[in-house]
DSSP file (Angstrom, degrees, kcal/mol; ACC not computed):
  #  RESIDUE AA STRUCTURE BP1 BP2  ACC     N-H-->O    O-->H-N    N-H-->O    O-->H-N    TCO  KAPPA ALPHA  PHI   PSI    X-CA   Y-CA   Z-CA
    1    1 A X              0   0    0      0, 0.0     2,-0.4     0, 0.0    39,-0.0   0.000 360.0 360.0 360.0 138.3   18.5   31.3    3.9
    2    2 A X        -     0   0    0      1,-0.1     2,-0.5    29,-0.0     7,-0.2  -0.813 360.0-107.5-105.6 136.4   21.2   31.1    0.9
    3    3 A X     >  -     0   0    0      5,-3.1     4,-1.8    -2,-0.4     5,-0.2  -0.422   7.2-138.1 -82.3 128.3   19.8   31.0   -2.4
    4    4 A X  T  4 S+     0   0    0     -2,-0.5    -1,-0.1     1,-0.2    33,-0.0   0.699  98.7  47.6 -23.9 -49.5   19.7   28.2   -4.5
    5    5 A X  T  4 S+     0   0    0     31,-0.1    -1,-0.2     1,-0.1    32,-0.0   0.985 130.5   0.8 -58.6 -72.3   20.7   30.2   -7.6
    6    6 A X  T  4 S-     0   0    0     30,-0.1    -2,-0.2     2,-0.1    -1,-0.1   0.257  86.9-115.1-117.0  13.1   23.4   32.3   -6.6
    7    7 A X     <  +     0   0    0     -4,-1.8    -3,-0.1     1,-0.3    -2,-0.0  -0.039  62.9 138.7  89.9 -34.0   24.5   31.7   -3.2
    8    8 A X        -     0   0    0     -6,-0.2    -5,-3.1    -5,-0.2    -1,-0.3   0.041  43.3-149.7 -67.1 149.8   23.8   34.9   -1.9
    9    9 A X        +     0   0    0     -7,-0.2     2,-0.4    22,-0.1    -1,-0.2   0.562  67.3  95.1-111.1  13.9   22.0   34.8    2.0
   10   10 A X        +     0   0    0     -7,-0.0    22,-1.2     2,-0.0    23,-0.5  -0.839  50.7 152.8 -93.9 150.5   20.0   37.8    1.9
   11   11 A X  E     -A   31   0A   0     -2,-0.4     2,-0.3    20,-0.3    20,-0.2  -0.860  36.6-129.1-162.8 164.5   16.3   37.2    0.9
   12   12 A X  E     -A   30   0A   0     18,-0.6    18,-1.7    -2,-0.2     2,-0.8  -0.893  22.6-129.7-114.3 138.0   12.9   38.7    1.3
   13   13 A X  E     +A   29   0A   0     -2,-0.3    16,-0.3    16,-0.2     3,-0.1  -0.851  26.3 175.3-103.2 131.9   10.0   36.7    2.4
   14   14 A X  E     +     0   0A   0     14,-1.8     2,-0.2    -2,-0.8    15,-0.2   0.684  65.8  11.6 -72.9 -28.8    7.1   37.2    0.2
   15   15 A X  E     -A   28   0A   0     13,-1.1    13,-4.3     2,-0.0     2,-0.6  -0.892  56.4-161.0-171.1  98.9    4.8   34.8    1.6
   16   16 A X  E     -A   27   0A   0     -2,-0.2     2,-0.6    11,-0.2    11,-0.2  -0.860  14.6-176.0-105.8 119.3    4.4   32.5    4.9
   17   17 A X  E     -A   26   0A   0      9,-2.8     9,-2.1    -2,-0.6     2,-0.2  -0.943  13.1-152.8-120.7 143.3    2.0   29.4    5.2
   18   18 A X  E     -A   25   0A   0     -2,-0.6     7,-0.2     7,-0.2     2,-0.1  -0.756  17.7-127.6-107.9 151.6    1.3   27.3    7.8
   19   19 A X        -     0   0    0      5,-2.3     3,-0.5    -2,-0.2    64,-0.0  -0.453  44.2 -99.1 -89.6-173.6    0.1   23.5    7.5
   20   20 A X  S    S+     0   0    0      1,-0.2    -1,-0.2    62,-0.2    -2,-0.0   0.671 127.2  40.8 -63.4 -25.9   -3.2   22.9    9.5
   21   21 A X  S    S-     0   0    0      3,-0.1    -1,-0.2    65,-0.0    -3,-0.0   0.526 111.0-126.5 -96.8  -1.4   -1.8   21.5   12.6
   22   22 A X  S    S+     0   0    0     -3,-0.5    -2,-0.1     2,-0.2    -5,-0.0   0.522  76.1 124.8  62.5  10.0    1.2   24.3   12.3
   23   23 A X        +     0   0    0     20,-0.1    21,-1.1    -5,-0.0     2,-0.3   0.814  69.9  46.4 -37.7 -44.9    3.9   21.6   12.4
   24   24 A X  E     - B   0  43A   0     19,-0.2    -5,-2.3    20,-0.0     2,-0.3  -0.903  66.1-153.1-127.8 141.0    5.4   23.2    8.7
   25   25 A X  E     -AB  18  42A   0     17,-3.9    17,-2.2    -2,-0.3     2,-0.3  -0.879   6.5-157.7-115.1 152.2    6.1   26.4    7.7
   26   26 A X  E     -AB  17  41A   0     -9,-2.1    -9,-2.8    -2,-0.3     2,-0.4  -0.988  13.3-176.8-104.5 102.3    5.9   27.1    4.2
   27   27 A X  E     -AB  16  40A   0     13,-3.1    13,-5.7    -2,-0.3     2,-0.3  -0.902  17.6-163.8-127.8 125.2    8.0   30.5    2.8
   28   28 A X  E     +AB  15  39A   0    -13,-4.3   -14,-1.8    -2,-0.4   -13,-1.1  -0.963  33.9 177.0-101.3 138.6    8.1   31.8   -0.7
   29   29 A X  E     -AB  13  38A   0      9,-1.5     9,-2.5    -2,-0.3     2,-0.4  -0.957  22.5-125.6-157.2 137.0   11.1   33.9   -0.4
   30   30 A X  E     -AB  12  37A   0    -18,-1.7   -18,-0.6    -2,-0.3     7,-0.3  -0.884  12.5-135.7-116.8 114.3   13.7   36.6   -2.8
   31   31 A X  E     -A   11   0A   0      5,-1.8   -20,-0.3    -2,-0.4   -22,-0.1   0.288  13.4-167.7 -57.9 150.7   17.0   36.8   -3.4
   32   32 A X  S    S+     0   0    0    -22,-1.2   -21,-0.2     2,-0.1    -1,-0.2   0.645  89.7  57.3-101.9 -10.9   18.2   40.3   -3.2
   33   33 A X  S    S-     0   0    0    -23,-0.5    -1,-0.1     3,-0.1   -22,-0.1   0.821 134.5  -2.2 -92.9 -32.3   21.1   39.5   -4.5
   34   34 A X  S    S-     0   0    0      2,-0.1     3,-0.1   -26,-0.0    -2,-0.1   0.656  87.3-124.6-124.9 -51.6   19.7   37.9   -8.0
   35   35 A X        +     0   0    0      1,-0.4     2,-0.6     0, 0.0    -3,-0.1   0.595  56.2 147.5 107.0  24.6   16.0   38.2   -7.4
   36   36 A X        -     0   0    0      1,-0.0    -5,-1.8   -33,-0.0    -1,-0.4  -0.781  43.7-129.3 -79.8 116.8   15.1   34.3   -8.0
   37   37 A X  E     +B   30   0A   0     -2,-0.6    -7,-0.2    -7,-0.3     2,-0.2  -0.578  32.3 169.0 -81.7 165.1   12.5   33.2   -6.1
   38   38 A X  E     -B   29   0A   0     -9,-2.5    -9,-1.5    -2,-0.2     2,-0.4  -0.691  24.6-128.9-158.7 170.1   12.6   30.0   -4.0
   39   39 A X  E     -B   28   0A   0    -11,-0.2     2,-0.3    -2,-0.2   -11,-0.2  -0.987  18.0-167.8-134.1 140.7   10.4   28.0   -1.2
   40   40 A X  E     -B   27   0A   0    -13,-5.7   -13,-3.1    -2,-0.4     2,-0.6  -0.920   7.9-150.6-129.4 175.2   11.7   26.9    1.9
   41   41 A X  E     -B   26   0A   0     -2,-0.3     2,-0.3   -15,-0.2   -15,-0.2  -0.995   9.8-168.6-128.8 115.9   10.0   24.6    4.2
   42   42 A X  E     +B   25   0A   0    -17,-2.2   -17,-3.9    -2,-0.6     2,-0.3  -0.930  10.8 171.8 -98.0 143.0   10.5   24.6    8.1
   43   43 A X  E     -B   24   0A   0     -2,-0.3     2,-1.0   -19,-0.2   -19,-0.2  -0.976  37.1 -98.3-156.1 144.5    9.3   21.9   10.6
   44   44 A X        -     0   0    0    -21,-1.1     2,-1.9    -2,-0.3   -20,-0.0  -0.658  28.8-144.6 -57.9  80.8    9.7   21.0   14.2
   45   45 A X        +     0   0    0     -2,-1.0     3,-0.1     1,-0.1    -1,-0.1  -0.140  33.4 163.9 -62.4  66.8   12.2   18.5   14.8
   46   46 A X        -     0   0    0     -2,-1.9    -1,-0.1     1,-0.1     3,-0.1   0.554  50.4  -0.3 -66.2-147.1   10.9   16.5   17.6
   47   47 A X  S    S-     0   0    0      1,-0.1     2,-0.2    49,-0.1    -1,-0.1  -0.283  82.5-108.3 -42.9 120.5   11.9   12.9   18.9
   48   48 A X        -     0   0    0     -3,-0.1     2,-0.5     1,-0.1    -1,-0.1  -0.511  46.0-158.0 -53.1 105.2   15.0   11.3   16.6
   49   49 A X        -     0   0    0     -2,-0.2    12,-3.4    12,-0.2     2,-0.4  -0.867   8.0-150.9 -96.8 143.7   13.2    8.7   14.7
   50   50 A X        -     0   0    0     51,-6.2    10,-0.2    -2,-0.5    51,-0.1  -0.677   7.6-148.1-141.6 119.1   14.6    6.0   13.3
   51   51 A X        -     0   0    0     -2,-0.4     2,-0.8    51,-0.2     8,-0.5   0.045   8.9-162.5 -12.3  91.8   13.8    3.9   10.4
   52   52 A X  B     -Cd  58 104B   0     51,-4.1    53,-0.8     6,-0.2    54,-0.4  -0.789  15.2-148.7-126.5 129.0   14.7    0.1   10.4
   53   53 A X        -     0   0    0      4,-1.2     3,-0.2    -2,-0.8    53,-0.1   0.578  28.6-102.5 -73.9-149.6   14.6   -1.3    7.1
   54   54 A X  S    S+     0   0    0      1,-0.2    -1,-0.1    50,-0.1    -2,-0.0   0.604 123.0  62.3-113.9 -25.4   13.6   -5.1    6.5
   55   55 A X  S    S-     0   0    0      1,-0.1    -1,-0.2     2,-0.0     3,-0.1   0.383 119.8-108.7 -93.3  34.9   17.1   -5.8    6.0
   56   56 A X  S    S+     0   0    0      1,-0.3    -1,-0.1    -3,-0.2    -2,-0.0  -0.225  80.7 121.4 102.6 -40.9   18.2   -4.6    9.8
   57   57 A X        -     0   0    0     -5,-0.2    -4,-1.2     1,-0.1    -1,-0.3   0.328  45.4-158.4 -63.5 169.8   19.8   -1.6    8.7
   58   58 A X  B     +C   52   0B   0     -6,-0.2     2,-0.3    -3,-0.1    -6,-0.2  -0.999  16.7 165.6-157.8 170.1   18.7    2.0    9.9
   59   59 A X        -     0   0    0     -8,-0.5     2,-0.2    -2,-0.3    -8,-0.1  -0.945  43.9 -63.2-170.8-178.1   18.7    5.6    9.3
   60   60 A X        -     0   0    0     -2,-0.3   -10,-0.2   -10,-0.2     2,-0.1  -0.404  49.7-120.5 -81.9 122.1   17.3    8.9   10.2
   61   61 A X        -     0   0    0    -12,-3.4     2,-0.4    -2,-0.2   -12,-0.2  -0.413  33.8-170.9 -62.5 144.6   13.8    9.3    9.6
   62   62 A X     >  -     0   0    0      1,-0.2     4,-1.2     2,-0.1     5,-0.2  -0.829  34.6-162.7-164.0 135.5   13.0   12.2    7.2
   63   63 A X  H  > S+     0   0    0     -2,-0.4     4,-2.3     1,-0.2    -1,-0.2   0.751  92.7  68.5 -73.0 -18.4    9.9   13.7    6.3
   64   64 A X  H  > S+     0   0    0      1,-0.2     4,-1.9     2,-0.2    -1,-0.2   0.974 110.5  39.3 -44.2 -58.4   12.0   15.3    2.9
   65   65 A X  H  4 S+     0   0    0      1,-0.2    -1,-0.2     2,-0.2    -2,-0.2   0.901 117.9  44.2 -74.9 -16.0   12.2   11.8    1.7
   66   66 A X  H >X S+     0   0    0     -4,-1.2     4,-2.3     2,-0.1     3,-0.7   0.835 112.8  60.6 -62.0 -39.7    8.4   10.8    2.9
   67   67 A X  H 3X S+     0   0    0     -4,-2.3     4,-2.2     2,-0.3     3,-0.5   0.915 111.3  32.5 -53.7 -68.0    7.6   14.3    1.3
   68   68 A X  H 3< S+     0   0    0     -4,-1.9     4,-0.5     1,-0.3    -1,-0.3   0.232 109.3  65.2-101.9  21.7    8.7   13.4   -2.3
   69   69 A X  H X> S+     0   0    0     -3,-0.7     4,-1.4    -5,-0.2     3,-0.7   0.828 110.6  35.8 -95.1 -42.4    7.9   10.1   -2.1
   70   70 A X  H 3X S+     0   0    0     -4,-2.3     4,-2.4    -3,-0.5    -2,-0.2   0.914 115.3  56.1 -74.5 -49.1    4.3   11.1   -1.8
   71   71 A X  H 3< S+     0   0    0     -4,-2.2    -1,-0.2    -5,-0.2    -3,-0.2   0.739 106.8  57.3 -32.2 -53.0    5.0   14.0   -4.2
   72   72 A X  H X4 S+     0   0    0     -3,-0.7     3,-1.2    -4,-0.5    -2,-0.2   0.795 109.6  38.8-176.5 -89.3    6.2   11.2   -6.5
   73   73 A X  H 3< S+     0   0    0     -4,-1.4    -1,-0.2     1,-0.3    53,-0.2   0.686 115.5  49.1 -39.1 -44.1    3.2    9.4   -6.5
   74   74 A X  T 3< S+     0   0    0     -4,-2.4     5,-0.4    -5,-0.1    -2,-0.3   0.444  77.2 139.4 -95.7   8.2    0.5   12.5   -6.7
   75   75 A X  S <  S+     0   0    0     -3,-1.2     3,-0.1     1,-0.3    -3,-0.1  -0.235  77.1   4.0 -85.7 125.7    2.6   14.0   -9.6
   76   76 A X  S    S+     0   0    0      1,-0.3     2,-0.3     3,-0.1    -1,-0.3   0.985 109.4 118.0  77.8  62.1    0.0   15.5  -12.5
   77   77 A X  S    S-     0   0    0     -3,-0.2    -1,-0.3     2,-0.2    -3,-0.1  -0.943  84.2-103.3-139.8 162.7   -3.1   14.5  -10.0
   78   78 A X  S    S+     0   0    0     -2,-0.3     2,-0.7    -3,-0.1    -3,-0.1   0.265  81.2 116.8 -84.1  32.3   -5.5   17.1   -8.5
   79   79 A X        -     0   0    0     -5,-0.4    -2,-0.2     1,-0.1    -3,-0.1  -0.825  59.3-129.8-108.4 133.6   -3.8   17.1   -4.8
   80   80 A X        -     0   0    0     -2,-0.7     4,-0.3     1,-0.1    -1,-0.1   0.394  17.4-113.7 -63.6 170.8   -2.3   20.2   -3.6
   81   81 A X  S  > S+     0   0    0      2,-0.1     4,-0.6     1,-0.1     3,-0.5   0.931 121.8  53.1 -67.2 -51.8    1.4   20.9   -2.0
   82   82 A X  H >> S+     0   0    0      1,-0.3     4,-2.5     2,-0.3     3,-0.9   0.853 105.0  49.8 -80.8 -23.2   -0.6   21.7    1.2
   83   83 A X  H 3> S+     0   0    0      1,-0.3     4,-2.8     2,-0.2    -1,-0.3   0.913 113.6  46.5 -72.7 -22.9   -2.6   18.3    1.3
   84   84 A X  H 3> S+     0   0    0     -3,-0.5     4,-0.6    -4,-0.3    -1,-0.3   0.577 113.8  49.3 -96.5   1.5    0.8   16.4    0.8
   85   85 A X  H <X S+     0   0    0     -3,-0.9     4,-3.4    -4,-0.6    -2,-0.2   0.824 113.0  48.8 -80.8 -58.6    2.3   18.9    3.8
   86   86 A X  H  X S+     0   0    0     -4,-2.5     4,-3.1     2,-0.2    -2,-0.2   0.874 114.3  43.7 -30.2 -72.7   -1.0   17.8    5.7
   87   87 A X  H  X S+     0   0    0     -4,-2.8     4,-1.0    -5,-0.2     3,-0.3   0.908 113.5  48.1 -58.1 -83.8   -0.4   13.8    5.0
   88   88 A X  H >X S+     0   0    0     -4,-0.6     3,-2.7     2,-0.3     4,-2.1   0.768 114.1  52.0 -24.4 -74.8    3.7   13.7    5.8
   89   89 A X  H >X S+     0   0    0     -4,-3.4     4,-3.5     1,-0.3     3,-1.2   0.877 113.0  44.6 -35.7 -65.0    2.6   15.9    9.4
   90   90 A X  H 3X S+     0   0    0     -4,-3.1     4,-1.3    -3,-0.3    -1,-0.3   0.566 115.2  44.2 -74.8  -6.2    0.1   13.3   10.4
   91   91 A X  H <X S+     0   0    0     -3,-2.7     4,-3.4    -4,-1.0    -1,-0.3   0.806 111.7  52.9 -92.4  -5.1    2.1   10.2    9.6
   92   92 A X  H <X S+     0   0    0     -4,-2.1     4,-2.0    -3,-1.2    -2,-0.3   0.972 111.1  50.2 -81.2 -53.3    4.9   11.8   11.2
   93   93 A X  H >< S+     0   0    0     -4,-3.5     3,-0.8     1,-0.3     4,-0.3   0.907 108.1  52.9 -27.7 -77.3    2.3   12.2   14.3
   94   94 A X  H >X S+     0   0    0     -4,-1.3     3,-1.5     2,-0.3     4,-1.1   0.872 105.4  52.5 -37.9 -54.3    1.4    9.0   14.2
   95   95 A X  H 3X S+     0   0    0     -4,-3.4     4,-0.8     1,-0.3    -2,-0.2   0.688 106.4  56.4 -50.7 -20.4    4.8    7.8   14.4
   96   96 A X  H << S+     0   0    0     -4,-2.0    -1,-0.3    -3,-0.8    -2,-0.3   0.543 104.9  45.0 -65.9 -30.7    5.3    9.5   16.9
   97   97 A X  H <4 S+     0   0    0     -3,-1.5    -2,-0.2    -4,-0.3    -3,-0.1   0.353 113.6  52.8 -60.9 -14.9    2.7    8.4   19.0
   98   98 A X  H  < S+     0   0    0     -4,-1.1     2,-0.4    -5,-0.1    -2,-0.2   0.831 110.1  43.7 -50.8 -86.9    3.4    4.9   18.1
   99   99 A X     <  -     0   0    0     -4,-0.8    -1,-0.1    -5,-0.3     4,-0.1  -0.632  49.1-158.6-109.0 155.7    6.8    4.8   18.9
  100  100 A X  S    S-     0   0    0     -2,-0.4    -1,-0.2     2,-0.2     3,-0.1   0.960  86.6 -34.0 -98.8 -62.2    9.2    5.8   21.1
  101  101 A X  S    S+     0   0    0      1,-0.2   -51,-6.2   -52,-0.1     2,-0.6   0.747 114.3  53.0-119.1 -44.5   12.5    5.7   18.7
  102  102 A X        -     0   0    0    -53,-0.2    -1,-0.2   -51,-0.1     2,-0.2  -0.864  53.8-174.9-109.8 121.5   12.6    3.1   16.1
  103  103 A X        -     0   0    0     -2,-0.6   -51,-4.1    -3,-0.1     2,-0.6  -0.722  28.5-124.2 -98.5 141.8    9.9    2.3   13.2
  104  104 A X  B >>  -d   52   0B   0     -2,-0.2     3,-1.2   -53,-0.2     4,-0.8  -0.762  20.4-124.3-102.0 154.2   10.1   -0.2   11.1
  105  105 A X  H 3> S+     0   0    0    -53,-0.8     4,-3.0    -2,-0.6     5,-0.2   0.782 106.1  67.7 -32.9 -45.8   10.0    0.9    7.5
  106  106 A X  H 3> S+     0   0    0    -54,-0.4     4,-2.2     1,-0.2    -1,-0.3   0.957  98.7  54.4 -54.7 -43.1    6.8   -1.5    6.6
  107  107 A X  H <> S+     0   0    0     -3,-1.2     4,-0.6     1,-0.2     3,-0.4   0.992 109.2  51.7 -75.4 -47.8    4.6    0.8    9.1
  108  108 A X  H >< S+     0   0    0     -4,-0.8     3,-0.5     1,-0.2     4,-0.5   0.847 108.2  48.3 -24.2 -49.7    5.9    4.0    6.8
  109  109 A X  H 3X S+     0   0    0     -4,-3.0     4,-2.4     1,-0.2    -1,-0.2   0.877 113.7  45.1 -88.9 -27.4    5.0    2.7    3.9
  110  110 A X  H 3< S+     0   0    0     -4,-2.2     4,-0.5    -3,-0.4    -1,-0.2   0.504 115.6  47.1 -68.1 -14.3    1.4    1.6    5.1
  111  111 A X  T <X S+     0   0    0     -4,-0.6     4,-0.6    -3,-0.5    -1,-0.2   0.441 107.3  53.9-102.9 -21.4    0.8    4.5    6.6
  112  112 A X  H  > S+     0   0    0     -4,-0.5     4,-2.0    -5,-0.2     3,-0.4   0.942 115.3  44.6 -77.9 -56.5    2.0    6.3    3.6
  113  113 A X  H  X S+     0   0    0     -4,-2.4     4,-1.7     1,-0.3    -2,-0.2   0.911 106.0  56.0 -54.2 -54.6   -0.7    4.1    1.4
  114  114 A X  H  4 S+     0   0    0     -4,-0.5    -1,-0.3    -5,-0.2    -2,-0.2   0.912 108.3  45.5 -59.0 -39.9   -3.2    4.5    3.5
  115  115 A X  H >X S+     0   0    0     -4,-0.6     3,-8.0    -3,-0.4     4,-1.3   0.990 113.7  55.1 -53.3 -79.8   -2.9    8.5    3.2
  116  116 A X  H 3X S+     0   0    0     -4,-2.0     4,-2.9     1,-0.4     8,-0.3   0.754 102.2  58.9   5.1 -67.1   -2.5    7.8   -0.6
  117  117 A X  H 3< S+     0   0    0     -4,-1.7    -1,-0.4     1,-0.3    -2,-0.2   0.428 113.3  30.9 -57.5 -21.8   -5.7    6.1   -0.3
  118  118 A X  H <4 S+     0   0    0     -3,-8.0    -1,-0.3     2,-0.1    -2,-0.3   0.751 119.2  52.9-115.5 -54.3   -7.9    9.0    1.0
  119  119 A X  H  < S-     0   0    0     -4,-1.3    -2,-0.2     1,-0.2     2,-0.2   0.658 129.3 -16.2 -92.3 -26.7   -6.0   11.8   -0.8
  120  120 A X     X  -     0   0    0     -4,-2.9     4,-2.0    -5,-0.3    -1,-0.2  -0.653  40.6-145.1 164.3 117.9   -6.3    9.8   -4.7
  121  121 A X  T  4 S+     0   0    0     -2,-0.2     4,-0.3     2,-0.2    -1,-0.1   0.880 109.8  44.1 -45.1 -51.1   -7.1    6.7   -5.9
  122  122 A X  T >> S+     0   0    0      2,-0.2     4,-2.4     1,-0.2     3,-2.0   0.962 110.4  55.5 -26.2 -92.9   -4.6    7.1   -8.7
  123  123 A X  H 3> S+     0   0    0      1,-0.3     4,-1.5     2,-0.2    -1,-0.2   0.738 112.4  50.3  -6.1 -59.4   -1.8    8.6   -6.3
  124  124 A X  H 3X S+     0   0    0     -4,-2.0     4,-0.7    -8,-0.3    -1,-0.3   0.508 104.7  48.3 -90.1  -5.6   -2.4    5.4   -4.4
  125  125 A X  H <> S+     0   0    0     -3,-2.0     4,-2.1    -4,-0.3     3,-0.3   0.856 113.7  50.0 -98.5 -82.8   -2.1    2.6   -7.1
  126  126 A X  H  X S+     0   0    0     -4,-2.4     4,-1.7   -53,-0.2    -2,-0.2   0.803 109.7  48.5 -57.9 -25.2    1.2    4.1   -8.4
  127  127 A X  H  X S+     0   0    0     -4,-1.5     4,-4.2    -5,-0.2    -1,-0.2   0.926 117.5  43.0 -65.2 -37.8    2.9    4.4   -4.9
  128  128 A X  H  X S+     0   0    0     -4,-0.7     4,-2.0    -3,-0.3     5,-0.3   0.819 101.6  63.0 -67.6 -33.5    1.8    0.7   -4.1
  129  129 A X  H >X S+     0   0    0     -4,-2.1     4,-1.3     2,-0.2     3,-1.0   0.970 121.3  29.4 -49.4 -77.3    2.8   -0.7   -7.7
  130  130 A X  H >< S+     0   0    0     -4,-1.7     3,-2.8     1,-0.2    -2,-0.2   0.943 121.5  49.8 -51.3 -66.3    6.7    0.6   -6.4
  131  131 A X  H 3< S+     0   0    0     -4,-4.2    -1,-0.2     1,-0.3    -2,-0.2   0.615 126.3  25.2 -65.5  -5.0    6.3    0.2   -2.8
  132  132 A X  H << S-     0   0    0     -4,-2.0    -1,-0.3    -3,-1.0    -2,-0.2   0.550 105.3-131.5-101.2 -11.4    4.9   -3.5   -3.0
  133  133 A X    <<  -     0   0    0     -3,-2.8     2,-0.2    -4,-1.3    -3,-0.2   0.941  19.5-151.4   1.6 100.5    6.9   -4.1   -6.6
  134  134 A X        -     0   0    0     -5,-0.3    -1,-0.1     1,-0.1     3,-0.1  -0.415  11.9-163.6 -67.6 144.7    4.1   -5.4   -8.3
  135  135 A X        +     0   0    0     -2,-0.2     2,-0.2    -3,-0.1    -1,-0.1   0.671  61.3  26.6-111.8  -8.3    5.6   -7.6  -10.7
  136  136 A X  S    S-     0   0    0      1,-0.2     4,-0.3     0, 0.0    -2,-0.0  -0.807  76.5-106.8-143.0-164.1    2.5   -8.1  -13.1
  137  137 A X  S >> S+     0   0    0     -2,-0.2     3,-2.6     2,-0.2     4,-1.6   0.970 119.5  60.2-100.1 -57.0   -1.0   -6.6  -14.5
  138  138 A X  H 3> S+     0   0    0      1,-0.3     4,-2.0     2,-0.2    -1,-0.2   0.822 107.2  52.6 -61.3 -30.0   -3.1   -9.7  -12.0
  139  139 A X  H 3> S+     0   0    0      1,-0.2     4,-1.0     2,-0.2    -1,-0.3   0.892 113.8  37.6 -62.5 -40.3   -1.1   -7.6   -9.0
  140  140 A X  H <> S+     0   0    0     -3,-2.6     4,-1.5    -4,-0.3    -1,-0.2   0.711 111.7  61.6 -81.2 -24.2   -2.5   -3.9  -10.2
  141  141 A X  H  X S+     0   0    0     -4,-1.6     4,-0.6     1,-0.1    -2,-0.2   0.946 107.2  36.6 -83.4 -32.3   -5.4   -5.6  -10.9
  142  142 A X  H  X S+     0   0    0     -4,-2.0     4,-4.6     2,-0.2    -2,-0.2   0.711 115.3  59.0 -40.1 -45.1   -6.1   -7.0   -6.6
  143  143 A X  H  X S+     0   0    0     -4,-1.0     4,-1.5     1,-0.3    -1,-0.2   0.841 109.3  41.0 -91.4 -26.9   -4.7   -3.5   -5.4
  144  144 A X  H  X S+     0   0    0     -4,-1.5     4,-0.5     2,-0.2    -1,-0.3   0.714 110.4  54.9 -90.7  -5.4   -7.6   -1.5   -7.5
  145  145 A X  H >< S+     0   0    0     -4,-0.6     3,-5.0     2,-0.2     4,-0.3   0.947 107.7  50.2 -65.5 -57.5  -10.2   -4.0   -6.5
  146  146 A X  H >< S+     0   0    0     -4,-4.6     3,-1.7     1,-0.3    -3,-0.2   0.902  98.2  71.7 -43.7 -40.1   -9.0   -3.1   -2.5
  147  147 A X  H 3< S+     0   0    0     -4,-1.5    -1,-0.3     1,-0.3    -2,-0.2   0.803  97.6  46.4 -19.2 -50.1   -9.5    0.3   -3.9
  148  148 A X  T << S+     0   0    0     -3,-5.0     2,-0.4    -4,-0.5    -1,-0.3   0.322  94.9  93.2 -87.4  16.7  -13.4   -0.7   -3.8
  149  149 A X  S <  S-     0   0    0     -3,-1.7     2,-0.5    -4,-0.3    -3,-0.0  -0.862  87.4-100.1-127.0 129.7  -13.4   -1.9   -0.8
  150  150 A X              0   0    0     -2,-0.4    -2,-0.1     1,-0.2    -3,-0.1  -0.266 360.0 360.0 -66.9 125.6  -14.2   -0.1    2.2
  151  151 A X              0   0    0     -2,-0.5    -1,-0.2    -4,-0.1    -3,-0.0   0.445 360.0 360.0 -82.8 360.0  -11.3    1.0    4.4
């Protein structure tokens, strides 16, 4: 792995985790060359999914960009790295069982919310605000009422 800091591709790994379903590996890892430590993330790259947006278009599904969209959302909240590792595997599971190659985008993002939705109320409020763009306070005010409502 080459290190962010200085290039160099020898490293040590400090530290391995695995998510719960062992889909992602998680490595904390140290340059030898510089001695910055870094995380890298590995995952099984199963069936090419692909994302097709609302205007037709498509692209490569990718749990990086699911990843820090969730990230995004839970930022200063009590939910862990490993719970948002957790949430990413199991929509990616689900999409995967779902579909055979192309998803449309709307089922990402609902699937994303829904996670949201168990993992932090909070978490789930701010993702929706973007991912619906609410455009006033009566819109935030509907999306924490569903909040009370049983899912």
């Amino acid at each position: 792995m080459r290190c962010p800091e200085c290039g160099c591709i020898d490293d040590k790994v400090l530290e391995t985790r695995f998510s719960k379903d062992k889909d992602l590996v998680r490595r904390r890892r140290e340059c030898l060359g510089c001695g910055v430590r870094f995380t890298t993330q590995e995952e099984v790259i199963r069936a090419e999914l692909m994302v097709v947006k609302s205007n037709g278009s498509r692209q490569d599904f990718s749990a990086a960009k699911l990843r820090l969209g969730l990230s995004l959302a839970c930022r200063k909240r009590p939910v862990s790295d490993e719970q948002i590792d957790e949430a990413v595997s199991a929509i990616r599971r689900e999409l995967e069982r779902r579909f055979e190659r192309d998803v449309p985008a709307r089922v990402v993002g609902e699937l994303a919310m829904e996670k949201l939705r168990e993992l932090d109320p909070v978490a789930f409020v701010r993702f929706a605000s973007v991912y619906r763009d609410f455009r006033d306070a009566g819109e935030f005010v509907t999306a924490i009422r569903d909040l009370e409502k049983p899912s």
